[in-house]
MDTraj code that builds the backbone (N, CA, C; nanometers):
import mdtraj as md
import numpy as np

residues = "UNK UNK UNK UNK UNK UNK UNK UNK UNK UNK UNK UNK UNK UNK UNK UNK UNK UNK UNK UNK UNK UNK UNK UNK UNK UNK UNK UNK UNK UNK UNK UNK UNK UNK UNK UNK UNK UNK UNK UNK UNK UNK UNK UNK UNK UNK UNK UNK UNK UNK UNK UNK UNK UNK UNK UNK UNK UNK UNK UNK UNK UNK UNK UNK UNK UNK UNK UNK UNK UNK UNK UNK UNK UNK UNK UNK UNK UNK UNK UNK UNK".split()
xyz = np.array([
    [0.0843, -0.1186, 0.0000],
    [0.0000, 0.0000, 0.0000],
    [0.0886, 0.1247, 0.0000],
    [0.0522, 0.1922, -0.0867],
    [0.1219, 0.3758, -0.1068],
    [0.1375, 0.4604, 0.0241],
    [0.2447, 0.5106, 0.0790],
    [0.2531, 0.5855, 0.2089],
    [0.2780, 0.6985, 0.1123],
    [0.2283, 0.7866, 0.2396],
    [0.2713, 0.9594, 0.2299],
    [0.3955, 0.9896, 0.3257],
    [0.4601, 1.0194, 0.3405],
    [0.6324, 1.0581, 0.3901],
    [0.6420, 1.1737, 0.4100],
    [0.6010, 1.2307, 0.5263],
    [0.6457, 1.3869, 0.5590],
    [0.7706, 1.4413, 0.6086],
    [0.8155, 1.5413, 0.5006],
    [0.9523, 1.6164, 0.6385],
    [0.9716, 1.7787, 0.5726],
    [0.9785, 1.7815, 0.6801],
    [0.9586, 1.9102, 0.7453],
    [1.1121, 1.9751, 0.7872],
    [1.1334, 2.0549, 0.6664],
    [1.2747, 2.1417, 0.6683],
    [1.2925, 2.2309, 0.6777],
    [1.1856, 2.3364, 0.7600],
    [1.2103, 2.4612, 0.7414],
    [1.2713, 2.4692, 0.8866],
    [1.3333, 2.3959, 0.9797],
    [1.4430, 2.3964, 1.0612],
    [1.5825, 2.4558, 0.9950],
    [1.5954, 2.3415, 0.9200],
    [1.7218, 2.3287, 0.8454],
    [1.7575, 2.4779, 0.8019],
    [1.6589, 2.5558, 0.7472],
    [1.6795, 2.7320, 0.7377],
    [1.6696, 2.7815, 0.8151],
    [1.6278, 2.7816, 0.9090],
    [1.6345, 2.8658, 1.0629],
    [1.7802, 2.8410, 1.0777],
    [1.8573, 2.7509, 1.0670],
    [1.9897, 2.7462, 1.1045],
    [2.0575, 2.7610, 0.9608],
    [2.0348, 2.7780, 0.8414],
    [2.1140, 2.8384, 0.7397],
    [2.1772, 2.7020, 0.7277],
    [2.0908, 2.6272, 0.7224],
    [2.1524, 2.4820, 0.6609],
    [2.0925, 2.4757, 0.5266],
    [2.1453, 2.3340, 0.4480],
    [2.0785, 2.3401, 0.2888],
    [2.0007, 2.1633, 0.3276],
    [1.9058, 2.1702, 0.3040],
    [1.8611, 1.9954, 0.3602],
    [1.8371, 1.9385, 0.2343],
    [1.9031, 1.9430, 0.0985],
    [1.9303, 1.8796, -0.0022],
    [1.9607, 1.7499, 0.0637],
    [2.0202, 1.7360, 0.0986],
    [2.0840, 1.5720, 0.0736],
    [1.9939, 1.4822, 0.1760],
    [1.8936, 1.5798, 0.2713],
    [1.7960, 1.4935, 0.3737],
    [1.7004, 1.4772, 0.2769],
    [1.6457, 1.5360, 0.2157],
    [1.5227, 1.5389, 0.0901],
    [1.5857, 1.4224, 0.0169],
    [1.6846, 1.4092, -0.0461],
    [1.7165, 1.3200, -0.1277],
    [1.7334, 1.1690, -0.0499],
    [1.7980, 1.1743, 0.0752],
    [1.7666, 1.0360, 0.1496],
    [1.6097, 1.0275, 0.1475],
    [1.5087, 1.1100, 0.1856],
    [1.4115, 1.0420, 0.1945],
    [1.3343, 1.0137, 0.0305],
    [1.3744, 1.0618, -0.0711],
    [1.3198, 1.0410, -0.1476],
    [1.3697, 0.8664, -0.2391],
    [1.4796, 0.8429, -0.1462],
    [1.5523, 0.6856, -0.1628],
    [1.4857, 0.6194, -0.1347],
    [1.4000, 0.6649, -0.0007],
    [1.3106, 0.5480, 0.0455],
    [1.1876, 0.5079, 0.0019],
    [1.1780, 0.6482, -0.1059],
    [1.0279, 0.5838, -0.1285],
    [0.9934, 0.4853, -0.2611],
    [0.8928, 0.4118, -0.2071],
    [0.9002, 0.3140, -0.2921],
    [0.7367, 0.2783, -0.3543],
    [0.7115, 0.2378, -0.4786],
    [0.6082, 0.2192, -0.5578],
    [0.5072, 0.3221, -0.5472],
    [0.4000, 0.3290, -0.5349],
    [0.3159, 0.4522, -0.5303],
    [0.3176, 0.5636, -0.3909],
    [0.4571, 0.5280, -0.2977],
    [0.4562, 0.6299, -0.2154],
    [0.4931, 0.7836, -0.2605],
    [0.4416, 0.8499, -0.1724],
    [0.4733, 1.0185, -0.2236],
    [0.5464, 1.0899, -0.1057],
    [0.6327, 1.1632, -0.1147],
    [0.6887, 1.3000, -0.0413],
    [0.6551, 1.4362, -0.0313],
    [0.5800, 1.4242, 0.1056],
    [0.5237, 1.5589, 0.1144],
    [0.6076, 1.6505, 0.1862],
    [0.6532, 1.7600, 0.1066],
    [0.7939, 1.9024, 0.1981],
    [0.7138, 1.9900, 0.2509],
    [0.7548, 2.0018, 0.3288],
    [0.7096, 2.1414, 0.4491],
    [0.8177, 2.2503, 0.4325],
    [0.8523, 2.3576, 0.3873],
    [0.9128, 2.4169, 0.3374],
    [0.8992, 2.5728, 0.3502],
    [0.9824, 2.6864, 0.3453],
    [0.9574, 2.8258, 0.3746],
    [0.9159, 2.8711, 0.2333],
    [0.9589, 2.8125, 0.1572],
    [0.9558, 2.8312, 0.0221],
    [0.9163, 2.7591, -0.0847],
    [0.8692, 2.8013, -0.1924],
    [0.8353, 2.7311, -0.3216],
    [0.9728, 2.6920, -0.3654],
    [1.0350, 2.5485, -0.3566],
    [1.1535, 2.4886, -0.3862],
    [1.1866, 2.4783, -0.5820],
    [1.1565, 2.6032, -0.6548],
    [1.1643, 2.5685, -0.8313],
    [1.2916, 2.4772, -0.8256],
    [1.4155, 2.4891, -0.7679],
    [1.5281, 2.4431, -0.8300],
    [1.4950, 2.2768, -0.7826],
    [1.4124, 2.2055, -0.6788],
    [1.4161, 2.0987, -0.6612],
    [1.2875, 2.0375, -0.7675],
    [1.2189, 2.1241, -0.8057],
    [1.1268, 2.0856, -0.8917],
    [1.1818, 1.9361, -1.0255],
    [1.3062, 2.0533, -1.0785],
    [1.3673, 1.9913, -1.1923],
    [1.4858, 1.8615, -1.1682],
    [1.5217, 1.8581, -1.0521],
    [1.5767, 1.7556, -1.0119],
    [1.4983, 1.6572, -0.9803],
    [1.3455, 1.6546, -0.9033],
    [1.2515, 1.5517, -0.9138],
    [1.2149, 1.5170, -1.0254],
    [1.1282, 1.6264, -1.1063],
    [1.1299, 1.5661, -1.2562],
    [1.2411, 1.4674, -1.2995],
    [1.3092, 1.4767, -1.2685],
    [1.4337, 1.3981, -1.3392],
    [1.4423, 1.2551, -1.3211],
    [1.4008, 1.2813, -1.1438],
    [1.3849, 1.1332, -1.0628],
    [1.2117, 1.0545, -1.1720],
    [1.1555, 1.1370, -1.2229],
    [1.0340, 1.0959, -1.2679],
    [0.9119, 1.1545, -1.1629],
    [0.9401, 1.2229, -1.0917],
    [0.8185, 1.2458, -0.9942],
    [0.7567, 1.4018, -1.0601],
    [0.6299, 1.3676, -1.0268],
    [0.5360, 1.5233, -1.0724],
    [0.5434, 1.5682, -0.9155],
    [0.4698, 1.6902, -0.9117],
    [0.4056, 1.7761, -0.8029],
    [0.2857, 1.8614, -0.7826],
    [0.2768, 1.8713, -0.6769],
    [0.1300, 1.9673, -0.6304],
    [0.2232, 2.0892, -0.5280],
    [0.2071, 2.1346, -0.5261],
    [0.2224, 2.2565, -0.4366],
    [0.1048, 2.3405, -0.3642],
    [0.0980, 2.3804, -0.2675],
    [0.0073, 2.5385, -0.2170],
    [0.0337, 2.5695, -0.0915],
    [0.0353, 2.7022, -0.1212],
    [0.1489, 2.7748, 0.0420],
    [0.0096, 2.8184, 0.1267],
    [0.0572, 2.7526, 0.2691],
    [-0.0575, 2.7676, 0.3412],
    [-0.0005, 2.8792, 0.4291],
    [0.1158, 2.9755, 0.4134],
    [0.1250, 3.0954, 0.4694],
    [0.2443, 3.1626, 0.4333],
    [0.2724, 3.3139, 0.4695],
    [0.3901, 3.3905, 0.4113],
    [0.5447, 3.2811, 0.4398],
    [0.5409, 3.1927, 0.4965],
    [0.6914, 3.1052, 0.4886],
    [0.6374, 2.9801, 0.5244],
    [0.5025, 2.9283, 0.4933],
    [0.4780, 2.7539, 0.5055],
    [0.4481, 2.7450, 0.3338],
    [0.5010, 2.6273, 0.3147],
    [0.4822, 2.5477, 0.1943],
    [0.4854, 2.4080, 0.2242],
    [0.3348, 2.3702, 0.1468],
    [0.3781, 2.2201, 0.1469],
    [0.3504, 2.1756, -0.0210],
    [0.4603, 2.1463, -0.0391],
    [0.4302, 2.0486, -0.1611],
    [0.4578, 1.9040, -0.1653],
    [0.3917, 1.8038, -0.2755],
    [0.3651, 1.6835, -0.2711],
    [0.4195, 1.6679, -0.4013],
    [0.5310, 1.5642, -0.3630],
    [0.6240, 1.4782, -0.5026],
    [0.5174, 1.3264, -0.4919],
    [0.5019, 1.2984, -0.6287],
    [0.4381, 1.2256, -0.6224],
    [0.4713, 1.1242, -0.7978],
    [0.4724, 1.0364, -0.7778],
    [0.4673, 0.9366, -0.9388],
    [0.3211, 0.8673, -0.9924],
    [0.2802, 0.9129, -1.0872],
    [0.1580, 0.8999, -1.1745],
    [0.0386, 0.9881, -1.1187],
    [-0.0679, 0.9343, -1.0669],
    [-0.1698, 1.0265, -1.0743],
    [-0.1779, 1.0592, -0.8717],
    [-0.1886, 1.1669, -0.8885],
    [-0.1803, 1.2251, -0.7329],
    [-0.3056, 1.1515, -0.6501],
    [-0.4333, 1.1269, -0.7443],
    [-0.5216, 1.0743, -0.6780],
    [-0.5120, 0.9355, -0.5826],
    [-0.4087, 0.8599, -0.6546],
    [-0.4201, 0.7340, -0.5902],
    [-0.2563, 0.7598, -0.4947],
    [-0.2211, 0.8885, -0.4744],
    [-0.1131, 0.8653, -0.3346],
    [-0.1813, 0.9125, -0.2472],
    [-0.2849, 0.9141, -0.1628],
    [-0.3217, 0.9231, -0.0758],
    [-0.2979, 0.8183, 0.0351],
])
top = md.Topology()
chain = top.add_chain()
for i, resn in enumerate(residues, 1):
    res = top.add_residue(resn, chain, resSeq=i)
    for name in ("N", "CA", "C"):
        top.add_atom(name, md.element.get_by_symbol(name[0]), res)
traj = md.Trajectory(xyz[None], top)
């Protein structure tokens, strides 16, 4: 069954860290119809094109002036729930 995978990096900028390479471990783990949902200060464009790459689409919508969550996801978003 498809899991949803949350993490939540807008720590990692409070301390002027880059959490590239934590995003990318968790995106190792996911497997068959699971999805990665980011919690984020920001709309991430530059990780956009590196997921594409991995094959994953996205959803995005900022639920405030520095929350973002967007959802990496493979084939149709409906069935990663």
């Amino acid at each position: 069954m498809a899991k949803e995978i949350e993490l939540d990096v807008r720590e990692y900028h409070e301390r002027g860290e880059d959490p590239f390479d934590e995003i990318m471990r968790y995106v190792d783990l996911l497997q068959g119809g699971d999805s990665l949902v980011l919690i984020n200060t920001f709309e991430p464009f530059p990780l956009y094109r590196v997921m594409e790459e991995k094959g994953f689409s996205h959803s995005a919508e900022q639920l405030g002036p520095s929350y973002w969550r967007i959802k990496f996801y493979r084939g149709d978003p409906a069935r990663t729930n």
